[in-house]
N, C-alpha and C positions, 0 to 999 in steps of 0.2 A: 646554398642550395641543399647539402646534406641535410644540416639543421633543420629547415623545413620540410623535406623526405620524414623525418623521425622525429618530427613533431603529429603529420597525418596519420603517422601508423600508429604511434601511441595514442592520437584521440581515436582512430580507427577500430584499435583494440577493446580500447575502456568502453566505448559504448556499450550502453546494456541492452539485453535487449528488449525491454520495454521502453520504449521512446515510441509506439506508439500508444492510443489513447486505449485500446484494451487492455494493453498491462500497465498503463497507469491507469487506470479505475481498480485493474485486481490489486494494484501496490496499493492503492489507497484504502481498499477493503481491507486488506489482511491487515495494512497498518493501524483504522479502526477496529477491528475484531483483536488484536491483539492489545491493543489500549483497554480495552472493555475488558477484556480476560485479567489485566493488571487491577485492573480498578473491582473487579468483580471478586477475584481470591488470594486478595492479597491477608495477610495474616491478622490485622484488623476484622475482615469482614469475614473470613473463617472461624477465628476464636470466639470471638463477641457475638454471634446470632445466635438466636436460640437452638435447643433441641430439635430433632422430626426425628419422625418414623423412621428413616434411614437409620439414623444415629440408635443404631441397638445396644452401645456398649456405651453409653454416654453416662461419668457421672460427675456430678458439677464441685 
């Protein structure tokens, strides 16, 4: 009977708290926006693109 007392409380505890569907849409959002940010500046696609305006001290 213990054992299942401090089985509930432990699953009780861990739940997070997005188990509902708004924050799993916002987990799912940050988790794509944070994928895109991987893929978008990683050190490939920073070094390798050309020049712009920004780039004032740029010399190749």
């Amino acid at each position: 009977m213990a054992a299942i007392g401090v089985v509930l409380i432990v699953k009780l505890l861990r739940r997070s708290s997005t188990e509902n569907v708004d924050g799993l849409l916002i987990e799912q959002a940050r988790r794509v926006q944070a994928y895109n940010d991987r893929v978008s500046y990683n050190s490939d696609a920073v070094h390798n693109s050309p020049p712009t305006m920004s780039d004032l001290f740029y010399r190749p």
